[in-house]
Structures are given as structure tokens and as C-alpha cells.
C-alpha positions as CSV (number, residue, x, y, z in Angstrom):
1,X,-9.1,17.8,-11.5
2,X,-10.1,20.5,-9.7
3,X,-7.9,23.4,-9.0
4,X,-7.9,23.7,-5.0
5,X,-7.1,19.8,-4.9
6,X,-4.1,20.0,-7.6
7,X,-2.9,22.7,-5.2
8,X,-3.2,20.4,-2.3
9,X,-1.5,17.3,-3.4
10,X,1.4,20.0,-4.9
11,X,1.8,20.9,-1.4
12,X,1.7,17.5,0.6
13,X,4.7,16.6,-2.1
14,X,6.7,19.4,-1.4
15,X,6.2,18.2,2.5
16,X,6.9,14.7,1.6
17,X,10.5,15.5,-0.4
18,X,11.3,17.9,2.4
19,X,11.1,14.8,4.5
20,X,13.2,12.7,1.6
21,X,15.7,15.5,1.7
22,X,16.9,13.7,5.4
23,X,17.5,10.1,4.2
24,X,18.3,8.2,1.2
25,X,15.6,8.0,-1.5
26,X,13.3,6.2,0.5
27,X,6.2,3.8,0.4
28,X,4.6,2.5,3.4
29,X,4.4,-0.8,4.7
30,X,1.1,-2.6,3.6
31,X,-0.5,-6.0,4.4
32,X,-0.7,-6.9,0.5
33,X,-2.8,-4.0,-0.5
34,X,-4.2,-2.3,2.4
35,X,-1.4,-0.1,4.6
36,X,-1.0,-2.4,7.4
37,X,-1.1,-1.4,11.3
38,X,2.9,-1.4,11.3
39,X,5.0,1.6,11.5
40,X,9.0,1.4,11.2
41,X,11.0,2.5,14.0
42,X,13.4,5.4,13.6
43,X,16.4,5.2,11.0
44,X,14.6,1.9,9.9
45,X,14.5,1.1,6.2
46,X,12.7,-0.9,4.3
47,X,12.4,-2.6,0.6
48,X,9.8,-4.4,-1.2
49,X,9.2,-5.1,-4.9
50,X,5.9,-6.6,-5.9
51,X,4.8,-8.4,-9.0
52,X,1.4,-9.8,-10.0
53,X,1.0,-11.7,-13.1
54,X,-3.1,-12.1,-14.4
55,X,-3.6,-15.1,-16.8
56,X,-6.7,-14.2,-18.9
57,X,-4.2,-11.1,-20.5
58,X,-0.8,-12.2,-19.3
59,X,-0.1,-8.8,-18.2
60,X,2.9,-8.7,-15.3
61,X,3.0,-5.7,-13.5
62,X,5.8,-4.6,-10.8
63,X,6.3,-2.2,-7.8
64,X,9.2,-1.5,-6.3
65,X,9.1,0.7,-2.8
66,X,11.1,2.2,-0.4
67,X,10.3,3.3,3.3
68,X,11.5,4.5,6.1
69,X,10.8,5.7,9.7
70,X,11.3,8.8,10.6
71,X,10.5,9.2,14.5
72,X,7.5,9.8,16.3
73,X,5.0,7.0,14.6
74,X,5.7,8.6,11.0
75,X,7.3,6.6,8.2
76,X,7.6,7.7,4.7
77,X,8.2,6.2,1.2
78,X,8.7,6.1,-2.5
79,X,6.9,3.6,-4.9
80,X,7.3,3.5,-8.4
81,X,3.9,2.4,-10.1
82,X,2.6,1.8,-13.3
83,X,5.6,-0.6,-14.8
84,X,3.8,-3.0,-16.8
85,X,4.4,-5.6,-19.7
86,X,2.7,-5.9,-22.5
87,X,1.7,-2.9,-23.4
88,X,2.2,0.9,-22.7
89,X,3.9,1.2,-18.8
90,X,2.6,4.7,-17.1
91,X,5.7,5.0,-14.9
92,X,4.0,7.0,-11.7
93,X,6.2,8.5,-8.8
94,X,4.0,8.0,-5.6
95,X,5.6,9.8,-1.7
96,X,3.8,8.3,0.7
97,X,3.3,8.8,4.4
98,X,1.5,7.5,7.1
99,X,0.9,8.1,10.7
100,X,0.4,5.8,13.6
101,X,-2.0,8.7,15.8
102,X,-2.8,6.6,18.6
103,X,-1.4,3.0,19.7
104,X,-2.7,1.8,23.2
105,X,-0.8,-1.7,23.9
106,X,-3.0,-2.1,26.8
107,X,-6.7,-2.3,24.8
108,X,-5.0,-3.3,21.4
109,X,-6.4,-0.1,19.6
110,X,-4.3,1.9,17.0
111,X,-5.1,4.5,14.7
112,X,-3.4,5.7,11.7
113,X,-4.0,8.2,9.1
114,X,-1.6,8.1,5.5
115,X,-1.8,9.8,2.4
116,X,0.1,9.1,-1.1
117,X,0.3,11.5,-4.0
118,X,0.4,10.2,-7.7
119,X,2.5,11.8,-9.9
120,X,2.5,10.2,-13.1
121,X,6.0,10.7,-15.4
122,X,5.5,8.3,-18.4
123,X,2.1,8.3,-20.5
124,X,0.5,10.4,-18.7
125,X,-3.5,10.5,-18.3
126,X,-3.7,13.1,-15.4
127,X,-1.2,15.3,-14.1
128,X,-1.4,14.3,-10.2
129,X,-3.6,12.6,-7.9
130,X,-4.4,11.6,-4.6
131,X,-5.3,8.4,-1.9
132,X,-6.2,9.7,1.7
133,X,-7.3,7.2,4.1
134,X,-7.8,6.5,8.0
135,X,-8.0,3.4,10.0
136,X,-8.3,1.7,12.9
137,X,-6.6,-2.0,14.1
138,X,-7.6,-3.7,16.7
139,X,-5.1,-6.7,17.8
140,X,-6.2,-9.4,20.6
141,X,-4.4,-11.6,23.1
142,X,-4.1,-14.7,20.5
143,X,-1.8,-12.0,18.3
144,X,-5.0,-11.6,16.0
145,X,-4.9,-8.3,14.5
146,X,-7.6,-6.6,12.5
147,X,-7.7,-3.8,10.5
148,X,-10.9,-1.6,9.5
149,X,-10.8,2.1,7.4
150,X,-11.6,4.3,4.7
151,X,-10.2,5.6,1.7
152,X,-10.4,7.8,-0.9
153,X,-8.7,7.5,-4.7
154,X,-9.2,11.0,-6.7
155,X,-10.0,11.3,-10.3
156,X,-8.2,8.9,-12.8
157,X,-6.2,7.2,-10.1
158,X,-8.2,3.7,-10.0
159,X,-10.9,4.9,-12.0
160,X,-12.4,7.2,-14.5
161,X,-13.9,9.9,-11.2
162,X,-13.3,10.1,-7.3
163,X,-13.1,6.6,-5.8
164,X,-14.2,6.2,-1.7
165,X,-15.1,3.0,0.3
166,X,-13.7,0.8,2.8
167,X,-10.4,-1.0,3.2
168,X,-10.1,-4.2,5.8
169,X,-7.2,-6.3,6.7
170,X,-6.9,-9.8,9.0
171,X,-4.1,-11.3,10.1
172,X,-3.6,-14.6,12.1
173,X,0.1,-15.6,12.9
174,X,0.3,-19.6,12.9
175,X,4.4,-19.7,14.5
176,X,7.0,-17.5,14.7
177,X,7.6,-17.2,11.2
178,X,4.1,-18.1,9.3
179,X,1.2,-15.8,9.2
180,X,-2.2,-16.3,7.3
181,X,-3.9,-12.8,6.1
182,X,-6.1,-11.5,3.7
183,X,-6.8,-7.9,2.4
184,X,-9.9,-6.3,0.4
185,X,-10.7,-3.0,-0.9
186,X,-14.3,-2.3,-1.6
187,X,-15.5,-0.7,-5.0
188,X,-15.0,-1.5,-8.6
189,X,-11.6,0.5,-9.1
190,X,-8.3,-1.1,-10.0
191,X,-7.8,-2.0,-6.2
192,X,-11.3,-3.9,-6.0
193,X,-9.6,-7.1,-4.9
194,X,-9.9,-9.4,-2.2
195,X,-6.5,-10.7,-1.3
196,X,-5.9,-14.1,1.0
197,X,-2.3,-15.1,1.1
198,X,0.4,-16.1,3.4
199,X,3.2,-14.0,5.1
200,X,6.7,-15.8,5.6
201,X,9.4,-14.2,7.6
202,X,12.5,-16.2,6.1
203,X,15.1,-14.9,8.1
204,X,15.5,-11.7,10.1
205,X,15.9,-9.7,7.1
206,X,13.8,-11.7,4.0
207,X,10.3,-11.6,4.3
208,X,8.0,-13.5,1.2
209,X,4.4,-12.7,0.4
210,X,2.6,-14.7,-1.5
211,X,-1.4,-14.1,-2.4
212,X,-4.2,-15.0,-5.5
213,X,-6.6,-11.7,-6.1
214,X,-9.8,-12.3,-6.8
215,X,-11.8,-8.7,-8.1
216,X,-14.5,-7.7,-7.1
217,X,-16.0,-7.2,-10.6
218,X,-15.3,-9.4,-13.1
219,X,-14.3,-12.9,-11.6
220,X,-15.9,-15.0,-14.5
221,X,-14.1,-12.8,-17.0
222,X,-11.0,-13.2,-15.6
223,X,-10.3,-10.6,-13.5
224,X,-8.0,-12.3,-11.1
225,X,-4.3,-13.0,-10.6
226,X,-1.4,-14.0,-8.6
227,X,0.7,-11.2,-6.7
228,X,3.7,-12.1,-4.7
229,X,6.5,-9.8,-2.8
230,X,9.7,-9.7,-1.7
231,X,10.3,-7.5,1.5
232,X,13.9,-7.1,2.8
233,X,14.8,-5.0,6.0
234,X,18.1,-2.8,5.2
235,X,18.6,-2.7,8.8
């Protein structure tokens, strides 16, 4: 990794603990994969653990998160990557933060901007790394919300060298409680999956996710699996 980009994500972490400093160990919110168009009010906190199991290895992997809103269309986070059976888990410590620049409730338009830094603590590969991205939503009358950016992974993070491409979202809510989505990151990197699933908001607190990823490399040789979530509003 190159120097000035090391010195860079050292710098957006010290930001993002100075931030962590004013709450309880508090990632962002996403649709399953792709940061969704939602951005927690202020003193809002939220949890989510994730777990995705893929047949061909019967790997399970897990991701717990935290955020939080923090004023002004900011929220910020903690997830814990890399926790994995079989095998050797590379435990990563990943701040987040994301930014809702511009939300117009009038044409449905809404931008947002986020960043996460990777900071790896358990079998390490790289020392730190780094996922910038920017999008735009775009949510209609019928409550239709689409979602349409960029992104880019550095070195080692998804893949062997730098990673950039596109990141969509859809969302249709069927009632009050039942939404239908789907997510997809371009690219053949470890986040090359298109994601269809369903969004269920139990009760006012419990919110279930269930999805089946299907890569965008690899299909026949069984690169695909199940992910579900758990979301839980702490207030």
C-alpha cells in the first residue's frame, strides 16, 4: 500500500474514534450489501449481526455492527469483519461513516457519500485499507426507491489490488411491514454478488433480512450462499 493512502485512512480513523469518543462503542446502515439511502436520526442506535452460510465449502461467516446517528445527516459505526468457520478468521475492526449531502423530499433525490477503514487485528494480510464510495437514490410516489453509485475497495481488501465499479440497490415495499429488495456490487471481488431478498419489520424494534447471493464469478462452481440479518433498533 502506498505511503500517502496508509497516512490517509490513519487519519480518517483518528476522525472516526474522535467521533466514538461521544457515544457508546457504536457501521452504517446497508440494504444487504450496498449502504442504503437511510441515515439514523440523532442519539439513534442501531444493531445488526449478519451471517451467510455457502454450501459448496460450508463456510459460515458473521458480522456484527453497530451505528449511530450523530446529527446533521451523519451516522457512524463499528463492524467487526472477518469472523469465519472453518478455517483461519481475520478478525478486522472497520469505523465507518456516511453522509446524507443532499436529501430533497420534494423531487425524491438524495445523495450520500461514506467511507470505512479496514483495520485488520487477527491474521493479518495488510495492515489497513480503505472503501470510499458516493451515491445517489432516487425514491418515487409508489415508495419505490432506487439506489445508483460508485465505489472503491483498496489493495487486499476484496481482492489482490485496488477494486472500483458500481454499486446499485432497489427497493419495493409490498405493506407496512414487507419490503422486496435486491442489491449488487459489480466486479469479481469478494462483494461481486447480486443479492435479492426480502425485508421484514417484525415489530417496531426487530427487523429480519433474509437474501440468497448469487456471485458474479463463479455461479457453476458454487459461488453462492444464503445471508440473513438480524437488525434491532436500541431506541
Amino acid at each position: 500500500m502506498k505511503r500517502g493512502r496508509y497516512t490517509k485512512n490513519v487519519r480518517l480513523f483518528g476522525a472516526s474514534l474522535l467521533l466514538l469518543c461521544t457515544i457508546p462503542l457504536l457501521a452504517q446502515e446497508t440494504m444487504f450489501n450496498v449502504p442504503s439511502g437511510d441515515v439514523l436520526n440523532r442519539d439513534k442506535v442501531y444493531f445488526e449481526f449478519d451471517a451467510t452460510y455457502m454450501p459448496r465449502s460450508a463456510v459460515r461467516s458473521f458480522t456484527p455492527r453497530m451505528v449511530a446517528g450523530v446529527g446533521d445527516q451523519i451516522e457512524i459505526g463499528l463492524n467487526v469483519n472477518g469472523l469465519s468457520a472453518p478455517g483461519n478468521p481475520q478478525t478486522t475492526l472497520t469505523p465507518t461513516i456516511k453522509w446524507k449531502a443532499y436529501d430533497s423530499r420534494e423531487n425524491g433525490w438524495a445523495f450520500l457519500i461514506g467511507d470505512d477503514v479496514f483495520l485488520p487485528v487477527q491474521n493479518r494480510t495488510y495492515r489497513a485499507g480503505n472503501y470510499a464510495y458516493a451515491e445517489w437514490t432516487k425514491t418515487w410516489q409508489t415508495r419505490t426507491r432506487a439506489t445508483f453509485g460508485a465505489y472503491d475497495f483498496s489493495t487486499h481488501v476484496v481482492a489482490s489490488g485496488n477494486r472500483a465499479g458500481g454499486q446499485f440497490a432497489v427497493e419495493q415495499p409490498i405493506t407496512g411491514r414487507l419490503t422486496v429488495a435486491a442489491d449488487w456490487y459489480t466486479g469479481n471481488q469478494t462483494l461481486g454478488y447480486l443479492t435479492p431478498g426480502i425485508i421484514f419489520k417484525a415489530t417496531s424494534k426487530l427487523t429480519l433480512y433474509g437474501t440468497y447471493q448469487i456471485g458474479n464469478h463463479g455461479v457453476s462452481a458454487g459461488n453462492h450462499q444464503t445471508l440473513v440479518e438480524l437488525g434491532w433498533n436500541l431506541n
